[in-house]
C-alpha positions in Angstrom: 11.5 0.4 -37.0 12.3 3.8 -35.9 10.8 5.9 -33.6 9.3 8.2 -35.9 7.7 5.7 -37.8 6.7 4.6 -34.7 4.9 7.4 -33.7 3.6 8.3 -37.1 2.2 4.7 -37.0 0.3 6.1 -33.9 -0.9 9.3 -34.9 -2.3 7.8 -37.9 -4.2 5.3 -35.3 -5.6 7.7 -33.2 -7.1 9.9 -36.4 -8.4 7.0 -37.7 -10.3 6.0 -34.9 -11.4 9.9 -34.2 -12.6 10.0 -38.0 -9.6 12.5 -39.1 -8.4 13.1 -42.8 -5.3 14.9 -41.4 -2.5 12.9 -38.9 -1.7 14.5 -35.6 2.1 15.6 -35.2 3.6 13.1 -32.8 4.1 15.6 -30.0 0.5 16.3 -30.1 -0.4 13.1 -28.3 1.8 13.4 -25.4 0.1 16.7 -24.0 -3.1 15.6 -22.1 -0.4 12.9 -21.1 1.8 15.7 -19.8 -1.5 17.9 -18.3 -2.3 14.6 -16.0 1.0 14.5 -14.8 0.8 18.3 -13.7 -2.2 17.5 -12.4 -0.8 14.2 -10.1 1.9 16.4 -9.2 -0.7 19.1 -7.9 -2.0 16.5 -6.1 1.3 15.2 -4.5 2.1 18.4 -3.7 -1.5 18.7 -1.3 -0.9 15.6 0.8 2.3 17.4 1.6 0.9 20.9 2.6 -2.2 18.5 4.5 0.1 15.7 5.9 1.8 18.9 7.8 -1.4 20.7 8.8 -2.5 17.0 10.1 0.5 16.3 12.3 0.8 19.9 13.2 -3.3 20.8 14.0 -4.8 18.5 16.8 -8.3 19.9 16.9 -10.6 17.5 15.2 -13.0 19.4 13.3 -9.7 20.7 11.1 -8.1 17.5 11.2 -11.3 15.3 10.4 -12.2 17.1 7.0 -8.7 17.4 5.2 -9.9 16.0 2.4 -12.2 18.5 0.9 -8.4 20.1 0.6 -7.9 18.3 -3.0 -10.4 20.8 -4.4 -8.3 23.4 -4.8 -5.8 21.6 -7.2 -8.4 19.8 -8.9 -10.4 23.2 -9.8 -6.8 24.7 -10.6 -5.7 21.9 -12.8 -9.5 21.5 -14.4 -9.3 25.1 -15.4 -5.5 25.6 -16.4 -5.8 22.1 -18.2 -9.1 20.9 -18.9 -11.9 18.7 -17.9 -9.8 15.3 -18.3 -6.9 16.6 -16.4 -9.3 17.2 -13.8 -11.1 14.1 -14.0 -7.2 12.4 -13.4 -6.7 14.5 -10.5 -9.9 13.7 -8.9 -9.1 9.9 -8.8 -5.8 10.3 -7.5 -7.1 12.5 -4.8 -9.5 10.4 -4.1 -7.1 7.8 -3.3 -4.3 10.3 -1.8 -7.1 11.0 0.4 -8.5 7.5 1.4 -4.6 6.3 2.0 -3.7 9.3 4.2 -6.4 10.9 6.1 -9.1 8.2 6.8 -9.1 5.7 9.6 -7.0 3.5 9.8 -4.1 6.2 8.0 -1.6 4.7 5.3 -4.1 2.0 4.1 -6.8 2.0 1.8 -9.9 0.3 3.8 -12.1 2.7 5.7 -13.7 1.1 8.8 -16.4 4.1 9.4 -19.3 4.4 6.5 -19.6 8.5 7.6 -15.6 8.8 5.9 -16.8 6.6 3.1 -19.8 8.6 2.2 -17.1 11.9 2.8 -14.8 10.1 0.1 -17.6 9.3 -2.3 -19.1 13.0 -2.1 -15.2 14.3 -2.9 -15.2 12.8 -5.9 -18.1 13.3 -7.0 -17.8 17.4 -5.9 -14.3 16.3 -8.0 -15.4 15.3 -11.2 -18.3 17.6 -11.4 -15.9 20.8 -10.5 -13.6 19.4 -13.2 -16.5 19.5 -15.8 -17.2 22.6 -15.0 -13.9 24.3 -14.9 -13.1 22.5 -17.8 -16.0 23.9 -19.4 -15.0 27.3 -18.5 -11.2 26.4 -20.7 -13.7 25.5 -23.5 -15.3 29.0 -23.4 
């Protein structure tokens, strides 16, 4: 089996189950792969730019609300990408954010309910800005 077959195998699949008379090129199903990777990168490249502003800034109100940081990539990759991009980028920011900037740092419990509610309301604000700049694409 070769891999053509093997992705004509999967194209035919996927329109199939989407109700499509017509298969998808095999390329085709590799891009909101590739946009979610932008978008994790995006992300990857924020915990840099807020790891330094947190080791560099020791004034608490800038330090204590880092987080709300990951919007800018999600709204950038929501609206450059679409609203599943977005959505991608939201969890991993979530999680970026609960790992590196929440007591106790570089672990993913969160002793005080306050930074749990913060993390909840980020993604939430996440995945509704994603829908929303994502709808904006669709326009």
């Amino acid at each position: 089996m070769t891999l053509q077959s093997t992705a004509n195998g999967m194209a035919k699949a996927i329109s199939f189950a989407y109700g499509s008379s017509r298969y998808a090129r095999p390329m085709e199903l590799f891009v909101p792969l590739k946009s979610s990777m932008i978008g994790v990168s995006a992300v990857g490249l924020m915990t840099a730019a807020l790891l330094v502003v947190d080791r560099h800034f020791t004034h608490s109100q800038i330090v204590e609300h880092l987080a709300f940081g990951y919007m800018l990539p999600i709204a950038a990759v929501a609206m450059l990408f679409g609203s599943a991009a977005g959505t991608v980028a939201t969890a991993v920011s979530a999680l970026a954010a609960g790992f590196f900037f929440f007591p106790p740092k570089f672990s993913f419990w969160i002793d005080d309910p306050i930074h749990l509610a913060e993390l909840f309301w980020l993604a939430v604000l996440g995945y509704v800005a994603s829908r929303a700049a994502g709808g904006l694409l669709r326009s």
